[in-house]
N, C-alpha and C positions, 0 to 999 in steps of 0.2 A: 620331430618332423610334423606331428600334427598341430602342434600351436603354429609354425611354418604356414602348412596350410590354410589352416584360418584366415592365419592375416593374409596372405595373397589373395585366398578368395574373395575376402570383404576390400579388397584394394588399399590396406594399409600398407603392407609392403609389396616391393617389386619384383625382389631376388633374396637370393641366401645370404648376400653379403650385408645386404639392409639389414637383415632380420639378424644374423652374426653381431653387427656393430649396435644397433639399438636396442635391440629385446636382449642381447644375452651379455651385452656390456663385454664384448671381446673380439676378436678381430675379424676383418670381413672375410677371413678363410674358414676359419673355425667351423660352419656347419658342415661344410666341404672336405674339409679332413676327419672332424667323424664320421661321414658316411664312406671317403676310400679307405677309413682303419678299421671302419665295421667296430666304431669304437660306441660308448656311452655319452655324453654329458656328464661332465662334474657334478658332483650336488650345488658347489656353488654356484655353475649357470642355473639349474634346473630353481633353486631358490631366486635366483635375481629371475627368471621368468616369471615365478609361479605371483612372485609380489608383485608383475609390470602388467601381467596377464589381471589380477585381481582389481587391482587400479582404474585401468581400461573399462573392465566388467564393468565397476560399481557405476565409472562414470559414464557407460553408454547405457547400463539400466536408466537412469535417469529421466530419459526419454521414451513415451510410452511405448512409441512407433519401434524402438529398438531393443524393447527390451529384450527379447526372445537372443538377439544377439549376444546383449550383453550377459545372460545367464549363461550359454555357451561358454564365453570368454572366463567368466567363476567356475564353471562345472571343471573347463581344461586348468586352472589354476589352483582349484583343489585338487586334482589328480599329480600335479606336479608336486605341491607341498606333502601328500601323502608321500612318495616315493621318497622326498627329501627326510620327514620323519621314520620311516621303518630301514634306512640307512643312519640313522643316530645312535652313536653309541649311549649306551643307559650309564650313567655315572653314578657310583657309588658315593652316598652322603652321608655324610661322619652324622 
């Protein structure tokens, strides 16, 4: 919900279903049914955010005026990729 928020504020997206189909590559219900299951995110949404979220960042750091933006958009992108890391199972290597 809070990468959600971000982008609404900064007027990238409109709705949840925006945000559902673009940011998390699945359908425009999906942010809406985890919130009436009181459910999680996948790891695989939270990785396809964290990588769309990082993207954005670098490419609106770019811009002096916006950097402060774009470091948000990295800071929320590294928080997404840690959750998806201490959810990885550790594989045993022969």
């Amino acid at each position: 919900m809070e990468a959600f928020d971000l982008l609404k504020s900064k007027g990238i997206v409109s709705s949840e279903s925006e945000f559902s189909e673009y940011w998390l590559a699945h359908s425009e219900c999906y942010l809406r049914t985890l919130r009436m299951k009181r459910a999680e995110p996948s790891m695989g949404v939270l990785a396809i955010c964290a990588s769309r979220l990082q993207k954005a960042g670098e490419e609106i750091m770019s811009s002096p005026r916006h950097r402060h933006v774009g470091q948000h958009f990295i800071e929320l992108s590294e928080r997404c990729h840690k959750l998806v890391n201490e959810d990885a199972i550790e594989l045993e290597l022969i």
